[in-house]
C-alpha positions as a Markdown table, in Angstrom:
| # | Residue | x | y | z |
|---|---|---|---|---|
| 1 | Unk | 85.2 | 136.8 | 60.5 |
| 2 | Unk | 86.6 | 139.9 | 63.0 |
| 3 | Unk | 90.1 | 138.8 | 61.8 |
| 4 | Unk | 89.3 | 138.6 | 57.9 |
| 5 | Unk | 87.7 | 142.0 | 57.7 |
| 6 | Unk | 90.3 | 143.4 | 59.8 |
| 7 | Unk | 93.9 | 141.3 | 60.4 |
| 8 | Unk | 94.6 | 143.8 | 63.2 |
| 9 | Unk | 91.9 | 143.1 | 65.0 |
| 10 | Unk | 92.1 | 141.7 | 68.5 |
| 11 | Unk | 92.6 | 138.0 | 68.9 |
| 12 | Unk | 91.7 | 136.1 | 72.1 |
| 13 | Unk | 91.6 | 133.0 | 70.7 |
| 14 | Unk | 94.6 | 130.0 | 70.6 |
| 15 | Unk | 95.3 | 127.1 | 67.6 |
| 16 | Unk | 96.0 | 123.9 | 68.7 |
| 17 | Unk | 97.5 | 121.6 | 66.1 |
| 18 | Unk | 99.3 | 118.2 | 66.4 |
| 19 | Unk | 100.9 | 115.7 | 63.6 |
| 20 | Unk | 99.9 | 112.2 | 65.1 |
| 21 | Unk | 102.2 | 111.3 | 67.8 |
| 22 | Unk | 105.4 | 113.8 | 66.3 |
| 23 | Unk | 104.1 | 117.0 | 67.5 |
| 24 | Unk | 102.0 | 119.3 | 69.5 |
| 25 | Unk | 102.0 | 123.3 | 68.7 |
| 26 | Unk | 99.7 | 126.5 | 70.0 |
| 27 | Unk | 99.9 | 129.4 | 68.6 |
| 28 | Unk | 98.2 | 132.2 | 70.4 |
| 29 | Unk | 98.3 | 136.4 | 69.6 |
| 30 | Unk | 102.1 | 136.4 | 69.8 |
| 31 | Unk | 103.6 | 133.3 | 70.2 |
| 32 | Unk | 104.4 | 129.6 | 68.9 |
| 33 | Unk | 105.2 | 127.1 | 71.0 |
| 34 | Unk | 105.9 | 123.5 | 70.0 |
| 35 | Unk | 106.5 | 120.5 | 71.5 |
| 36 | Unk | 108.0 | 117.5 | 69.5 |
| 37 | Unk | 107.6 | 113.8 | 70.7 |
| 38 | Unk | 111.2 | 113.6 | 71.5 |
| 39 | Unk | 110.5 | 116.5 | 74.6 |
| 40 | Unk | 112.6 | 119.4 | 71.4 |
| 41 | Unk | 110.7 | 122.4 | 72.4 |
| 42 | Unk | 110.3 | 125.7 | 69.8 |
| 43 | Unk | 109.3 | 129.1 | 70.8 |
| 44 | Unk | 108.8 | 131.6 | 69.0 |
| 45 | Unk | 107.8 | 135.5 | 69.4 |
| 46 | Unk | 105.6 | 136.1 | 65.9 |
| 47 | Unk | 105.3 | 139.4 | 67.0 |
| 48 | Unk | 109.1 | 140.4 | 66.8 |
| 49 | Unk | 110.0 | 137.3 | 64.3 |
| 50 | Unk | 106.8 | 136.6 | 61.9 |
| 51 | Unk | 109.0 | 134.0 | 59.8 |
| 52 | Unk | 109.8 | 131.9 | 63.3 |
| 53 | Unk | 113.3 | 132.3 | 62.6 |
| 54 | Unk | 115.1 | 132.4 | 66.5 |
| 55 | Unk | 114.0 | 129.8 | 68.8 |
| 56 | Unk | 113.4 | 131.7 | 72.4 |
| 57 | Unk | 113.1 | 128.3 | 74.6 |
| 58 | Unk | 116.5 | 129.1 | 75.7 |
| 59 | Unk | 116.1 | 133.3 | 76.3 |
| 60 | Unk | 115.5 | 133.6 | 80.1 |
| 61 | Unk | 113.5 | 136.7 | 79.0 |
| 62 | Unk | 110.6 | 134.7 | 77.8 |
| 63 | Unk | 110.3 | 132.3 | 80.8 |
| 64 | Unk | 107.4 | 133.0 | 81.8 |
| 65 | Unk | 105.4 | 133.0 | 78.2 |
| 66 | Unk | 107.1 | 128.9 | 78.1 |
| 67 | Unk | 105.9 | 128.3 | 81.3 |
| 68 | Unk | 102.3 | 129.0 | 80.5 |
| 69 | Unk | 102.6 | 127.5 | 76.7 |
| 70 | Unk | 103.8 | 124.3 | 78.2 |
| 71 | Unk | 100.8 | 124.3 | 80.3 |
| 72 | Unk | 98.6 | 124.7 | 77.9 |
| 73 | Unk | 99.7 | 122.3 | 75.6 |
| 74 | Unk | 98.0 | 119.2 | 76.1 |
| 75 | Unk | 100.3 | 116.2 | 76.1 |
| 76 | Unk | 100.7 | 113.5 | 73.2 |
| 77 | Unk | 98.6 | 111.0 | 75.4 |
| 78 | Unk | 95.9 | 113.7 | 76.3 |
| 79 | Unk | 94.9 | 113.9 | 72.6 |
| 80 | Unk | 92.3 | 111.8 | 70.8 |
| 81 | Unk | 94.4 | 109.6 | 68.3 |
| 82 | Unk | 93.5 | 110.7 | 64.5 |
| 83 | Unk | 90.9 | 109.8 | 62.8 |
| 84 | Unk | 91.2 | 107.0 | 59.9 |
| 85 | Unk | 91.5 | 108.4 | 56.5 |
| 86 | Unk | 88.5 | 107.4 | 54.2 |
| 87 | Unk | 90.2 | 106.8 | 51.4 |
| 88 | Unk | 91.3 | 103.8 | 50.1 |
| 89 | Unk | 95.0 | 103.0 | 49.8 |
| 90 | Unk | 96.8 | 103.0 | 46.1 |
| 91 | Unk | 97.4 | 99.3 | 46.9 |
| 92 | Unk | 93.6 | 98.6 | 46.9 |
| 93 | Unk | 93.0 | 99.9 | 43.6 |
């Protein structure tokens, strides 16, 4: 609620969000870092680049902010595999 009444307000909290066994991605106050099946990397300053345009995984000035996003990010076989869609398939009907 802090962050709908106020978008400014201070944010200690991280998203975690994963497509099946493609991807893993956290986002925390000023960065998003993603980590593809395939070991890509992305990472991303939202703070100086809200549209996730330049991919920093490369800059040496942001080292240390990959260091700790990689070891946040839990791996592919860390995660609980995704739960079963309830609805039926097309060819069922």
């Amino acid at each position: 609620m802090p962050l709908l009444r106020n978008p400014d307000a201070e944010w200690k909290s991280t998203a975690v969000s994963a497509l099946y066994d493609r991807y893993v991605s956290i986002r925390d106050e000023r960065f998003r870092y993603t980590r593809y099946s395939d070991d890509q990397e992305e990472l991303y300053d939202c703070a100086k680049d809200p549209h996730e345009w330049t991919n920093q995984t490369g800059n040496p000035q942001y080292a240390s902010d990959l260091k700790r996003l990689r070891a946040s990010v839990p791996s592919l076989s860390e995660m609980a595999p995704p739960v079963p869609s309830s609805k039926k398939d097309d060819k069922d009907d």
